[in-house]
N, C-alpha and C positions, 0 to 999 in steps of 0.2 A: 602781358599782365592780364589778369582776370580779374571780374568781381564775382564776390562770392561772401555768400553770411553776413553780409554787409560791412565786408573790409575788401580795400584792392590789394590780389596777391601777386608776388612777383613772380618770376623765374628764376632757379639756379643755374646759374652759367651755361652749366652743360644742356640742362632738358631740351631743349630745342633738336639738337642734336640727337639724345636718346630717344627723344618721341619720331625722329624719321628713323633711324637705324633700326628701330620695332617696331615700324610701322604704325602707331599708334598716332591718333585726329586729334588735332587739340578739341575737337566737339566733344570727344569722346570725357576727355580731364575736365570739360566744361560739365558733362553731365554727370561725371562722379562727382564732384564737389556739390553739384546744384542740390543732388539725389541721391544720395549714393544708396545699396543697397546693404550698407552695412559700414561702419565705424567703425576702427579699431585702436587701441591707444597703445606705442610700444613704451613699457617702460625703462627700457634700454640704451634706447635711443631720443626718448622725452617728443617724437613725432607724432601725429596721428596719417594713418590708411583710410581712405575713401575707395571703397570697393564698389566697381557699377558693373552688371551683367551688360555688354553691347552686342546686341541682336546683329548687327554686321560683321563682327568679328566672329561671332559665337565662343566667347569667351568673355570672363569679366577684366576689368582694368582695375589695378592696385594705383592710387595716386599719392605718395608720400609727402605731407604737408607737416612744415615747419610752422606751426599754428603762435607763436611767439614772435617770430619775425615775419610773419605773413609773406612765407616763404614756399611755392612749391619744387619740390625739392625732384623728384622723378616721378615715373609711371613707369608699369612692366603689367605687361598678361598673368595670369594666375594662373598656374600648370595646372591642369587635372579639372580644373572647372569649367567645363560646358552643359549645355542645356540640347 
């Protein structure tokens, strides 16, 4: 679980699992959410993205949050985006 926006959100079953298989830090889903450097709302799929540039990875992190069920749903690197 994480707080964030001042709601506590949970985990989708899986993420635990995806965030080591991609090597991704839950620090890292803690600082997109906190920060992110960019928002995005898919109307697709009724989710919002938390994008955060992480200076250790040299990539940014996508955080897919289920903002209705205060749900975070995955994380994945964002191809092409380095600094």
């Amino acid at each position: 679980m994480l707080w964030a926006h001042g709601q506590l959100y949970t985990f989708y079953e899986h993420l635990l699992e995806q965030l080591e298989l991609r090597k991704i830090r839950i620090e890292w889903v803690e600082a997109a959410m906190l920060d992110p450097d960019e928002i995005e709302y898919s109307k697709s799929t009724g989710r919002y993205m938390y994008d955060k540039f992480i200076e250790d990875a040299k990539s940014s992190v996508r955080v897919v949050v289920d903002e209705e069920e205060f749900m975070i749903v995955t994380a994945h690197f964002l191809k092409g985006v380095k600094r």
